[in-house]
N, C-alpha and C positions, 0 to 999 in steps of 0.2 A: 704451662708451656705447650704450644701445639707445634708439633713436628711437620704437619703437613696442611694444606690450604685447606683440603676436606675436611681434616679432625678440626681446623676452624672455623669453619661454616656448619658443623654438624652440633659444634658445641654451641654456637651466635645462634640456630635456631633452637634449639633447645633451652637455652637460658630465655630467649624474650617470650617464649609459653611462660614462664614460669614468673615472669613480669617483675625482677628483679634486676635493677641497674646494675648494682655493685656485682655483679655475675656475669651480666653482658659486660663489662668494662673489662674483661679481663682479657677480652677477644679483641678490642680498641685500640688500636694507637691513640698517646696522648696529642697529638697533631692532626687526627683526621678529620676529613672535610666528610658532612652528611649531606644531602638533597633530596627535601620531602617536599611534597606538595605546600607543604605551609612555609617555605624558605627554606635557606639556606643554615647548618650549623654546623662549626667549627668549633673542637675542640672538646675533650668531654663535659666541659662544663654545662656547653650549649647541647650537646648530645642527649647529655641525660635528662634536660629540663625537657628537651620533646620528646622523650619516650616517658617520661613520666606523666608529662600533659595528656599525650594520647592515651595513656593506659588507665589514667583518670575518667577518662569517657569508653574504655572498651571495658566494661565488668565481666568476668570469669571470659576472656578472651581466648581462645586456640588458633595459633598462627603455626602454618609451615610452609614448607617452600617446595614447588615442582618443579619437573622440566630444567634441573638446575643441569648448565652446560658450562665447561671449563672449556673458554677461548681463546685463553694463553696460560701457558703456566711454566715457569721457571729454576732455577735456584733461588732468584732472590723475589721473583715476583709473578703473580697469578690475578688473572680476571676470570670470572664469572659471571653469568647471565642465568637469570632463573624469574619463576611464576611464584608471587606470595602470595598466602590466600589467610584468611580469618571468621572468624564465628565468633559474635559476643554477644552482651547483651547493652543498648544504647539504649538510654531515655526508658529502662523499664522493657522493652522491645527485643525480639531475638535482631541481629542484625548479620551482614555476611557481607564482603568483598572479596576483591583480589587486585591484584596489579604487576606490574613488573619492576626489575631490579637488575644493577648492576654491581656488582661490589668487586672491590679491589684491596689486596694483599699483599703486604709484603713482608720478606723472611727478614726479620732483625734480631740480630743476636741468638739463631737458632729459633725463635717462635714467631712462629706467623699470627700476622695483626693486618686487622681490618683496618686501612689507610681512608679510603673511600666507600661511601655509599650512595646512590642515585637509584631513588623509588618513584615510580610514574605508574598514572594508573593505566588500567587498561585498554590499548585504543579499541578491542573489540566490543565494550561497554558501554564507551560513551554516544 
């Protein structure tokens, strides 16, 4: 149970270093909508299969998040804005990125759950 929007986004970054679904799921609503560069997915079914996909191609990966700014935040619901960044290793290769995000929360039943996510990359990169 996360009592507040932060203790869930502090635990959502901590669990996806650690590259383990069933960990990040627990920060998920069963209903949430994701938005990655690769599509659209809905649902943890479809969630988990593109975190598992991508973490298939990022070996010993470290992801965190910067600049994370709360844009609204409520009793029952909280937005966020923040900078992700990564370090892995692709094709054998050190690799690294970053991009931005928006995620959305809401308080159900006392625990906050990631409702939404929207990841775009960086427009200073491209």
């Amino acid at each position: 149970m996360f009592t507040t929007p932060e203790e869930a986004m502090a635990s959502y970054e901590k669990e996806i270093a650690v590259q383990s679904f069933d960990a990040v799921a627990k920060v998920i609503a069963p209903d949430a909508v994701f938005w990655f560069t690769n599509g659209s997915h809905i649902g943890l079914a479809a969630i988990r299969q593109a975190f598992e996909e991508t973490w298939l191609t990022l070996v010993d990966e470290t992801y965190w998040l910067t600049n994370l700014h709360w844009q609204a935040k409520g009793d029952r619901a909280a937005a966020c804005t923040y900078q992700f960044n990564w370090k892995a290793t692709v094709d054998g290769k050190p690799a690294s990125g970053s991009g931005r995000g928006t995620t959305v929360l809401e308080n159900r039943d006392g625990s906050w759950l990631i409702v939404h996510e929207h990841l775009s990359p960086d427009p200073r990169i491209e």
